[in-house]
C-alpha positions in Angstrom: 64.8 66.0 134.1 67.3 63.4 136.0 70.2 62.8 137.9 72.9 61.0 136.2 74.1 59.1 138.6 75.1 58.0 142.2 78.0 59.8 142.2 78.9 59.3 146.1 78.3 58.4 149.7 79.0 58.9 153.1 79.7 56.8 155.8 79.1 58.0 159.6 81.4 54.9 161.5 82.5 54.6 164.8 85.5 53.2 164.2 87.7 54.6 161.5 90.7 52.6 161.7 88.8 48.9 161.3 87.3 50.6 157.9 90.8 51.6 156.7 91.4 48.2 156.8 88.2 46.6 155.3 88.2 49.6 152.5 92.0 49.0 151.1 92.7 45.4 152.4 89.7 43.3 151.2 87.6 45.8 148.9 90.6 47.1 147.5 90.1 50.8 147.8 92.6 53.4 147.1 92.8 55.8 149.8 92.0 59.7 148.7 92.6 62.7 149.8 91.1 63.2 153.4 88.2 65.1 154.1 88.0 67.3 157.5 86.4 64.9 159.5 87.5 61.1 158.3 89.1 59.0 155.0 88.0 58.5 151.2 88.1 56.4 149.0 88.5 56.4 145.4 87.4 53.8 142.9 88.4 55.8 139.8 90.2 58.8 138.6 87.5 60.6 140.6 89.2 62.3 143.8 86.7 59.9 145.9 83.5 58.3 146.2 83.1 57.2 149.4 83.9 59.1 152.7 83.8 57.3 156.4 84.0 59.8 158.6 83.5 60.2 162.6 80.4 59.3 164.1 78.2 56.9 166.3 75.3 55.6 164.0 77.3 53.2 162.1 74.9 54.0 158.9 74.9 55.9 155.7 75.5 60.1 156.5 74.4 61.1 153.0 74.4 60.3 148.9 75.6 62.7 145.9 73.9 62.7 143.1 75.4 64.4 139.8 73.9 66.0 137.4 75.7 67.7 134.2 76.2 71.5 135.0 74.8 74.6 137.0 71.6 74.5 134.7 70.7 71.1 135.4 71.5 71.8 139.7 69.6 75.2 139.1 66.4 73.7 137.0 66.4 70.1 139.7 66.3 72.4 142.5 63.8 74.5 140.9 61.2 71.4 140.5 61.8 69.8 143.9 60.6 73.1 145.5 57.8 73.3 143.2 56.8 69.6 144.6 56.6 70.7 148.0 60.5 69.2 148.9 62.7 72.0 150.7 65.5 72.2 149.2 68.6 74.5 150.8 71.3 75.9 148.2 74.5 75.5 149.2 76.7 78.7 150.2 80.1 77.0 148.7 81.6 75.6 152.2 80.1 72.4 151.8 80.8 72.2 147.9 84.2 72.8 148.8 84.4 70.6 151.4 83.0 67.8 148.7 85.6 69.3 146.5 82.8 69.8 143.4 81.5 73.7 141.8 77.7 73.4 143.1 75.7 72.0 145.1 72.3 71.9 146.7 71.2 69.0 149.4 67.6 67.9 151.0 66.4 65.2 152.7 64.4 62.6 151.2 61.0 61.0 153.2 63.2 58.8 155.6 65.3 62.0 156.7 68.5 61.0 154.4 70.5 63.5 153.5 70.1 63.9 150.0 73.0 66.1 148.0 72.8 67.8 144.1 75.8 68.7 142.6 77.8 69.1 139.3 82.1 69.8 138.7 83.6 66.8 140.7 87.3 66.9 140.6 89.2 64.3 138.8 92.6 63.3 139.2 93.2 61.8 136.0 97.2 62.7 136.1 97.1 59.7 139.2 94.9 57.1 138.4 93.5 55.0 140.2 95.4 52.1 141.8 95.1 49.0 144.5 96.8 46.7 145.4 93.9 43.7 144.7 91.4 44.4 142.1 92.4 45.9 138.9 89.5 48.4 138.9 85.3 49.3 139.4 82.8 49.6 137.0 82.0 53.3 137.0 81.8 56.1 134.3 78.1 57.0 133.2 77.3 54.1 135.9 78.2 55.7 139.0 79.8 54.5 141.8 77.2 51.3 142.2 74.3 51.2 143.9 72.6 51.8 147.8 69.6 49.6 149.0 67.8 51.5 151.5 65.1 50.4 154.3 62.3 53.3 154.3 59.3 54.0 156.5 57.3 54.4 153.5 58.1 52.8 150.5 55.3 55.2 148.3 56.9 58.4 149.6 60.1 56.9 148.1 59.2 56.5 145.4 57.3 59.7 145.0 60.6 61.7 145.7 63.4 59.5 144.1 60.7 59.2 141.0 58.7 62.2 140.5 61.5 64.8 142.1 65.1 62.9 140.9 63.7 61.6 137.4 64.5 58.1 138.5 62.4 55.2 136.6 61.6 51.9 138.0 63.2 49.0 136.5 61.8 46.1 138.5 60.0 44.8 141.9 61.0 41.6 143.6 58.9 40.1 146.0 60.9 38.2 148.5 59.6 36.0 151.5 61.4 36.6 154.8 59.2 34.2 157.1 56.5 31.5 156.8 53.8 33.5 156.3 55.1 37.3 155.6 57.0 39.0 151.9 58.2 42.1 151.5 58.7 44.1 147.8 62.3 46.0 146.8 61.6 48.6 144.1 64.6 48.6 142.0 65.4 52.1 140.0 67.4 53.7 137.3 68.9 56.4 136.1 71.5 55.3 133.6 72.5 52.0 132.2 73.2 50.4 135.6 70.6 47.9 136.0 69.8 49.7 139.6 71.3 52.8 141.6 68.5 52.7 143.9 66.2 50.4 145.7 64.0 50.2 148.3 62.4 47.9 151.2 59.9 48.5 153.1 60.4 47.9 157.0 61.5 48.8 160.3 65.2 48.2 161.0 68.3 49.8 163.3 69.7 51.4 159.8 68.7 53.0 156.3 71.7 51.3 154.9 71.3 47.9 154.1 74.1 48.1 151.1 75.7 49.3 148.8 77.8 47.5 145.8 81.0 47.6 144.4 81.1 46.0 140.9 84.3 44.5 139.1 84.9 43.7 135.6 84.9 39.8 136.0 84.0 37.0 138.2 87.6 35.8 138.6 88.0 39.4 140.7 84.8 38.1 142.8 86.5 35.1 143.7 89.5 36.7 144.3 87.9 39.0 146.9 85.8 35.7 148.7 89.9 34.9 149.1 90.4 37.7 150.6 87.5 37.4 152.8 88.6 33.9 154.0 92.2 35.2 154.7 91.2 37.9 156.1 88.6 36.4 158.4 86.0 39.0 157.0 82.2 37.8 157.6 80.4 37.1 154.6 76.8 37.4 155.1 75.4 35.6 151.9 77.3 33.1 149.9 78.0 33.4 146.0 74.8 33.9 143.7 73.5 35.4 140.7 70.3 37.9 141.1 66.9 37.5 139.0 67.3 40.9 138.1 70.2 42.1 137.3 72.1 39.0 136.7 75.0 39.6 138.8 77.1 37.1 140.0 78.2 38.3 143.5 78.1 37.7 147.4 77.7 39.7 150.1 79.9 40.7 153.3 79.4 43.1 156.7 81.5 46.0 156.7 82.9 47.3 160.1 79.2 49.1 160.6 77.2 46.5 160.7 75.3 46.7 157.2 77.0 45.3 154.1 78.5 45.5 150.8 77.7 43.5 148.0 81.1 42.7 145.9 80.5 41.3 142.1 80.8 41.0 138.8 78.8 40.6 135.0 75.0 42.7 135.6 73.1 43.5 133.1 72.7 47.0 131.6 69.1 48.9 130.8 67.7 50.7 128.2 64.9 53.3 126.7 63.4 50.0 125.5 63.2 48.4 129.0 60.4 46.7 130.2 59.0 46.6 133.9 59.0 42.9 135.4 58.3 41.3 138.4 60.3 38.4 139.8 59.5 36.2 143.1 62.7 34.9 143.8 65.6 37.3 144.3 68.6 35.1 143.0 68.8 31.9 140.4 70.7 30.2 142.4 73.0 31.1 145.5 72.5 33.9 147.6 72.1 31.7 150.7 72.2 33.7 154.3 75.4 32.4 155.8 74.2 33.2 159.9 77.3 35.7 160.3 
């Protein structure tokens, strides 16, 4: 019993307006249909997949994760209660607000709004389109991925794991002073490489990012164009991962945390094997100061 996929997230930003921007001028967003209290986005013929809406935390609100029908919501919700998670079904307001047939939500160890659901709308009579990039890598994939900074990095995993039927695809451990490392558990629960990971640490935010991939490198560069032109900080210069292989680089969005743009990851498996890497890139990757 799993979740399919990362299907979407929500954005609580102070300033809605300096997203617009960021969302359709540099990521290359199309704007949705709004929701009641800010924009979406779409990156597909799905009606959205991210929401910034309203707020003061600058930070990530909540994540949706599908599953494939009312059996699958009824039977998930079913075995996080039986693991001790509380789990509250939804009355249909805030499925219709999310514009999907079900839905369930709880919060996961750190407090993070976590939300089950199955029927999102499509509008596959208008596809997607923007102006810069031709499209995402989606379908079974998801939206991308979220890298989250948890309390407690076991209780994580016990619920993402044990409750959402992720599976751990790889640890890297990654040196961030002189004498101290931390560990990011990487997770799946399709053929993206990772939906999930995890660090271990204090820090202002649970969001650290989230990523947007695009078919090919040449869109990458395009977008580090964009950044340039657009005088849009980019927080780590281009690089391919260890793990995934993707070639990509990394910017702050309007809320502080950033997104990770790029291109050419690897896909997993039944037949994948658990490794450990001590280096998270090959080469790049370098923290620009921004």
């Amino acid at each position: 019993m799993k979740v399919q996929s990362l299907g979407y997230i929500g954005i609580d930003a102070s300033d809605l307006s300096a997203w617009k921007r960021y969302a359709t001028g540099f990521l290359g967003l199309m704007p949705g249909e709004n929701g009641a209290s800010g924009d979406r986005y779409r990156i597909d013929n799905r009606l959205w997949r991210i929401s910034v809406e309203q707020g003061e935390r600058d930070d990530i609100a909540y994540a949706g994760f599908e599953l494939e029908g009312p059996e699958a919501l009824a039977r998930m919700s079913g075995h996080l209660r039986d693991l001790g998670y509380s789990v509250e079904s939804d009355s249909g307001e805030l499925a219709r607000s999310r514009q999907v047939r079900g839905l369930a939500r709880c919060a996961d160890p750190s407090g993070l709004q976590v939300e089950l659901y199955w029927g999102a709308t499509e509008r596959g009579e208008a596809p997607f389109r923007s102006a810069v990039v031709d499209g995402f890598e989606t379908g079974d994939q998801g939206l991308g991925h979220i890298v989250l900074l948890v309390p407690d990095v076991k209780a994580a995993l016990q619920f993402y794991c044990q409750g959402l039927g992720f599976k751990l695809s790889d640890i890297i451990t990654m040196p961030i002073g002189p004498d101290r490392t931390i560990e990011l558990h990487f997770l799946h629960c399709n053929p993206r490489h990772h939906t999930l990971a995890f660090a271990e640490m204090p820090a202002p935010k649970r969001l650290q990012h989230f990523m947007l991939q695009v078919p090919s490198i040449d869109d990458v560069g395009f977008a580090l164009d964009r950044a340039a032109q657009q005088s849009v900080p980019v927080t780590m210069t281009l690089g391919r991962h260890t793990n995934d292989q993707m070639v990509s680089f990394y910017a702050r969005t309007p809320s502080g945390f950033e997104v990770e743009y790029g291109a050419g990851a690897v896909s997993v498996d039944e037949s994948w094997t658990v490794v450990s890497h001590d280096r998270i890139s090959m080469w790049g990757h370098q923290r620009t100061g921004q």
